[in-house]
C-alpha positions, 0 to 999 in steps of 0.5 A: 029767690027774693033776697027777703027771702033768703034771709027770711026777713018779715019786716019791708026792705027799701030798695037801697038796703036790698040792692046792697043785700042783693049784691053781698048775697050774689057775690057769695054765691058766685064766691062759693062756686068759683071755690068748687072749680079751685078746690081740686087744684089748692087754689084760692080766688086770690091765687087763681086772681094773681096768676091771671095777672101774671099771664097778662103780663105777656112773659114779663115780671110784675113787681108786688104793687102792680099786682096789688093794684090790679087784684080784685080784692085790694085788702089781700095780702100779695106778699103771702099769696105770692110765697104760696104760689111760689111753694107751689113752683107756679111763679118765681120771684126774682130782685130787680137786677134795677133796682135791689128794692124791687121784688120782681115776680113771673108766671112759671110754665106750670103755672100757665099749664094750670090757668089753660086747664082752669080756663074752660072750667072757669068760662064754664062758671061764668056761663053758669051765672050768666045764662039766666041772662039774655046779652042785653040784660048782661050789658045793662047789669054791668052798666048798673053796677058800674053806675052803682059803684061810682061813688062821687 
C-alpha cells in the first residue's frame, strides 16, 4: 500500500516527505509485530535490545554506558531498563570491584534461556518483512538507508 494511502492524503507528496513518512510508517509497523513476539515473555523492544547486548559480551560484564551506547534507541532510559530486567532475575548488576563508580551488569542463565527461545520467534519476524524482498533488493535497501542516514 502507497504511504498516500495510508494516511489518506489527497494532496501531492514530494519524494523526500514520503520517504521520511515511509521510513516512521515502516518502523511502526515492524515495531508493532516485533511487540506481538514479546508480548508473551513481558518484555520490551528495549529490554530484548539490552540483553542482546548482553549475550554479545560473551560472559563478560558491561558497564551502563557501553550498553548505552549500543542500543538501538539512544534516548532509552538504561538505568530503568536494567531494574526491570534485574526483577526479572534475567541479569545481575554488580559494582566494579575496580572502580566503586562502575555499575557492572551481566546476562543471568535464565536470561540466556530466554533470548534461545526468543531467537527463532525473532528471525521468524525478521523473515516475515523480508520475504517480500529478493536478497539483491535487501542488500540495496540497506544500502539505501545507510546512505540516507548519513547526515553530513
Amino acid at each position: 500500500m502507497k504511504i498516500e494511502d495510508v494516511i489518506k492524503s489527497t494532496v501531492n507528496i514530494d519524494d523526500s516527505k514520503k520517504v521520511i513518512l515511509n521510513i516512521i510508517y515502516t518502523q511502526s509497523v515492524i515495531g508493532e509485530k516485533f511487540a506481538e513476539v514479546l508480548k508473551p515473555y513481558e518484555l520490551s523492544s528495549e529490554q530484548y535490545n539490552v540483553l542482546r547486548i548482553l549475550r554479545g559480551q560473551k560472559g563478560n560484564p558491561a558497564n551502563m554506558c557501553v550498553i548505552q551506547e549500543r542500543m538501538i534507541a539512544k534516548n532509552s532510559n538504561t538505568t530503568r531498563l536494567i531494574d526491570k530486567l534485574l526483577l526479572k532475575e534475567l541479569v545481575t548488576r554488580e559494582v566494579c570491584p575496580d572502580n566503586r563508580r562502575k555499575i557492572e551488569v551481566q546476562i543471568t542463565p535464565k536470561g540466556l534461556e530466554l533470548l534461545l527461545e526468543l531467537d527463532p520467534k525473532v528471525i521468524e519476524h525478521e523473515k516475515m518483512f523480508a520475504n517480500n524482498l529478493s536478497q539483491e533488493e535487501l542488500s540495496e535497501l540497506n544500502h539505501l538507508l545507510e546512505k540516507f542516514r548519513n547526515l553530513k
